[in-house]
C-alpha positions as protocol buffer text, in pm:
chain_id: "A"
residue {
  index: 1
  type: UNK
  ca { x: 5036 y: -2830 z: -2145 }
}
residue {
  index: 2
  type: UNK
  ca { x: 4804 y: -2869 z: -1808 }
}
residue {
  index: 3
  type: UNK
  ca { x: 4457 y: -2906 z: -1867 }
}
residue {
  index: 4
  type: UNK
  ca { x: 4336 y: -2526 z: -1758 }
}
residue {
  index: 5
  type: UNK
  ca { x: 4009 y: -2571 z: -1482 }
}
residue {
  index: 6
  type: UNK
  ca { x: 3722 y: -2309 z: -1481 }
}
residue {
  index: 7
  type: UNK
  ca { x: 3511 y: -2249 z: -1169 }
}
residue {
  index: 8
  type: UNK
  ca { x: 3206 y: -2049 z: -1186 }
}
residue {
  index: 9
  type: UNK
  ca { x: 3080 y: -1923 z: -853 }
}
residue {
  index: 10
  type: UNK
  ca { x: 2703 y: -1910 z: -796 }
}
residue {
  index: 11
  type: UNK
  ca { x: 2529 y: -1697 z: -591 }
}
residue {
  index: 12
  type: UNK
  ca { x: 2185 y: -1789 z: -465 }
}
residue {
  index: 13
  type: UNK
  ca { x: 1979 y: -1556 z: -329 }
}
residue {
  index: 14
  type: UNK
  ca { x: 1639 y: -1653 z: -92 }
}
residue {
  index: 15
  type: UNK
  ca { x: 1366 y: -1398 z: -1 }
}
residue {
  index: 16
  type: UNK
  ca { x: 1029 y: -1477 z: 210 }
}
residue {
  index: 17
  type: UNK
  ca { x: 817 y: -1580 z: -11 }
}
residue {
  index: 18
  type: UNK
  ca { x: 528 y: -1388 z: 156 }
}
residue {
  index: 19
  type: UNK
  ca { x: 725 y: -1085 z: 113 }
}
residue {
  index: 20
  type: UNK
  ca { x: 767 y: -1114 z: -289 }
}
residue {
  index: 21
  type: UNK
  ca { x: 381 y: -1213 z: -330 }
}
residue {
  index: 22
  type: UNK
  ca { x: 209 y: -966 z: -479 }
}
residue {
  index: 23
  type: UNK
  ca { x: -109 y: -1016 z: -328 }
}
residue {
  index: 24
  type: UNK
  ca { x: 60 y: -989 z: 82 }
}
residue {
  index: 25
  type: UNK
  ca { x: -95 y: -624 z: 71 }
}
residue {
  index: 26
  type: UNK
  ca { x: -430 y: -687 z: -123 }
}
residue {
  index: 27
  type: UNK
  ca { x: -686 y: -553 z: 61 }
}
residue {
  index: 28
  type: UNK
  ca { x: -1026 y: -713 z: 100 }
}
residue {
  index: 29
  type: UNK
  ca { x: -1321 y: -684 z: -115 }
}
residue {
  index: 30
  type: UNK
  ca { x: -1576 y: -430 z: 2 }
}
residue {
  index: 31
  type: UNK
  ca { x: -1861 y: -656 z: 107 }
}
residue {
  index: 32
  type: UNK
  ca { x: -1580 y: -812 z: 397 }
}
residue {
  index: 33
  type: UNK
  ca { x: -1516 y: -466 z: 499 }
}
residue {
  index: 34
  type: UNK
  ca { x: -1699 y: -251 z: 771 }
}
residue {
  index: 35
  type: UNK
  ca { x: -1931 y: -63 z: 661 }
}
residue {
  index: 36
  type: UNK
  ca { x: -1759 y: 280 z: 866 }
}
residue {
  index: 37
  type: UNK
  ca { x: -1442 y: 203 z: 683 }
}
residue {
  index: 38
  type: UNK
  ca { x: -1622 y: 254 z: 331 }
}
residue {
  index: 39
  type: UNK
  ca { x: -1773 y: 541 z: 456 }
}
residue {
  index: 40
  type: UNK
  ca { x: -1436 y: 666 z: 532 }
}
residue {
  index: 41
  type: UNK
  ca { x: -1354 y: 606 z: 225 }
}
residue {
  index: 42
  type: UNK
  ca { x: -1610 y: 785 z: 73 }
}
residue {
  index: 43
  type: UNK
  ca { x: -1563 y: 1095 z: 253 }
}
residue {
  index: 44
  type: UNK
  ca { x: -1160 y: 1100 z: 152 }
}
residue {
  index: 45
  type: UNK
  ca { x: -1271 y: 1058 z: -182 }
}
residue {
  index: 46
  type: UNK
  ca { x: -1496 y: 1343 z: -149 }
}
residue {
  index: 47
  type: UNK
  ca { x: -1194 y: 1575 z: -61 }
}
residue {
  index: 48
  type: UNK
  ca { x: -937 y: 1738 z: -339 }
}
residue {
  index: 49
  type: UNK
  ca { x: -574 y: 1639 z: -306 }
}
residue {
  index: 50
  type: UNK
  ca { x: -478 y: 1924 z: -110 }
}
residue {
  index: 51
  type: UNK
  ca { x: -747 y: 1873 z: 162 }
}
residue {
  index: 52
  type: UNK
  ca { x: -700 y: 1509 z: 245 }
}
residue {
  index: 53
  type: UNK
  ca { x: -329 y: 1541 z: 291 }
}
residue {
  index: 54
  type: UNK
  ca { x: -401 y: 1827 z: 557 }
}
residue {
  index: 55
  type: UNK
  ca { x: -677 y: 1578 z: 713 }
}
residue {
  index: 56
  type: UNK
  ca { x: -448 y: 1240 z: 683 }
}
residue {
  index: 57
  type: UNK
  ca { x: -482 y: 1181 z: 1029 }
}
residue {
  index: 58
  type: UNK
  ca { x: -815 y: 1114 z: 1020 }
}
residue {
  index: 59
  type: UNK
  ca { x: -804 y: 844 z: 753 }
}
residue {
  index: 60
  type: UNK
  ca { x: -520 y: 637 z: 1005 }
}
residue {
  index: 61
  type: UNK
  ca { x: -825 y: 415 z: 1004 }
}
residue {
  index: 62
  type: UNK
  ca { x: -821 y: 326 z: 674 }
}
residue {
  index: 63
  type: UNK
  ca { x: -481 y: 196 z: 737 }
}
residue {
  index: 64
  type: UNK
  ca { x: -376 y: -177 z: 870 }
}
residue {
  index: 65
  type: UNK
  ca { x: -55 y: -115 z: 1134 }
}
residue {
  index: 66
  type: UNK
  ca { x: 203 y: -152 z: 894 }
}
residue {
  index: 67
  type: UNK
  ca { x: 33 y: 92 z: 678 }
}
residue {
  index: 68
  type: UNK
  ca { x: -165 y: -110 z: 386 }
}
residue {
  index: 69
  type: UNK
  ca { x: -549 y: -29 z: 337 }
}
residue {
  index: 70
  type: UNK
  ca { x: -761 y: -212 z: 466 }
}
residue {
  index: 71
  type: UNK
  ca { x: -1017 y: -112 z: 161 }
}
residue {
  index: 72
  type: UNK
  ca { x: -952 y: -157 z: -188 }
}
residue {
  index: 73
  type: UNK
  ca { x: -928 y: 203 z: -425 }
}
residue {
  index: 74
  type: UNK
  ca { x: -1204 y: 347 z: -612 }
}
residue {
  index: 75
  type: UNK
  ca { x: -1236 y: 257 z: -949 }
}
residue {
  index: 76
  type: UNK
  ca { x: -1222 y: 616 z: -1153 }
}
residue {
  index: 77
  type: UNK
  ca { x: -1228 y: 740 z: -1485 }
}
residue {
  index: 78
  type: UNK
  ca { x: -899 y: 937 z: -1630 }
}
residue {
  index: 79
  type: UNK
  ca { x: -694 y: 1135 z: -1343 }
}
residue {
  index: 80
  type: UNK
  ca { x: -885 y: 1336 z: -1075 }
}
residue {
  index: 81
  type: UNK
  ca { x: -748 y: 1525 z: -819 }
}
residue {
  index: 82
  type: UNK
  ca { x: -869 y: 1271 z: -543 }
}
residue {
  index: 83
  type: UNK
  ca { x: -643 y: 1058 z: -308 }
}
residue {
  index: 84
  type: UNK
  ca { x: -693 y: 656 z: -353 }
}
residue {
  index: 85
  type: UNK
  ca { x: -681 y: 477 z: -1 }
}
residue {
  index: 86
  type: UNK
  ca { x: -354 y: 308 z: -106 }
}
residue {
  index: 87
  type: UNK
  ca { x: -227 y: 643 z: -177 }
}
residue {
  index: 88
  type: UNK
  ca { x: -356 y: 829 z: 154 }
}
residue {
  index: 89
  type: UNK
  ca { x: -145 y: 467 z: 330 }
}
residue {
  index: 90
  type: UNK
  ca { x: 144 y: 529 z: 193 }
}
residue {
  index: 91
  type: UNK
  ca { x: 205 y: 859 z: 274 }
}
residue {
  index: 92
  type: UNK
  ca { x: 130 y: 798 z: 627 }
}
residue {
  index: 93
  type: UNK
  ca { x: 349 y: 514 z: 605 }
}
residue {
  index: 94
  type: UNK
  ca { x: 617 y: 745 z: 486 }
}
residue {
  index: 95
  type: UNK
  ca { x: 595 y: 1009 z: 772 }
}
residue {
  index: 96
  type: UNK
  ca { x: 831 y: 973 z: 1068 }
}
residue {
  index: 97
  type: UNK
  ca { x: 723 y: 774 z: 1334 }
}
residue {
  index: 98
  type: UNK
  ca { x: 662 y: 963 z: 1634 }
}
residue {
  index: 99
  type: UNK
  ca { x: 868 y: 919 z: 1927 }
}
């Protein structure tokens, strides 16, 4: 009887490594950020939920171009009904791009 062969096929895969870090997005801390972006900050933090989705233009600034912050969230207690920075960034970043 013939001695029966077994090939296994292996698939490697490669990513950017850049793109899998989890700190590619991190924003700085505040004292490296202008002091006008913290104050936008601030005053999207001051608005309920409902409010600073109607006003998300405004806060573009808080956003890099591809749509990360560019300030780090604000540390909070339980759930509120506030919008973080990194949440008011990715809805922009999920609206369709004007044409």
């Amino acid at each position: 009887m013939p001695a029966r062969h077994r090939i296994a096929t292996l698939i490697v895969l490669s990513s950017t490594v850049a793109a899998a870090s989890p700190d590619a997005h991190r924003p700085p801390s505040d004292d490296k950020v202008k002091p006008a972006l913290l104050q936008l900050r601030t005053e999207l933090r001051a608005l309920t939920h409902e409010n600073a989705v109607k006003a998300l233009p405004r806060f573009r600034a808080l956003c890099d171009a591809d749509g990360y912050p560019l300030v780090g969230n604000i540390a909070t207690k339980g759930e509120d009904d506030r919008i973080q920075p990194s949440q008011a960034c990715r809805l922009l970043r999920e609206q369709p791009k004007a044409k």
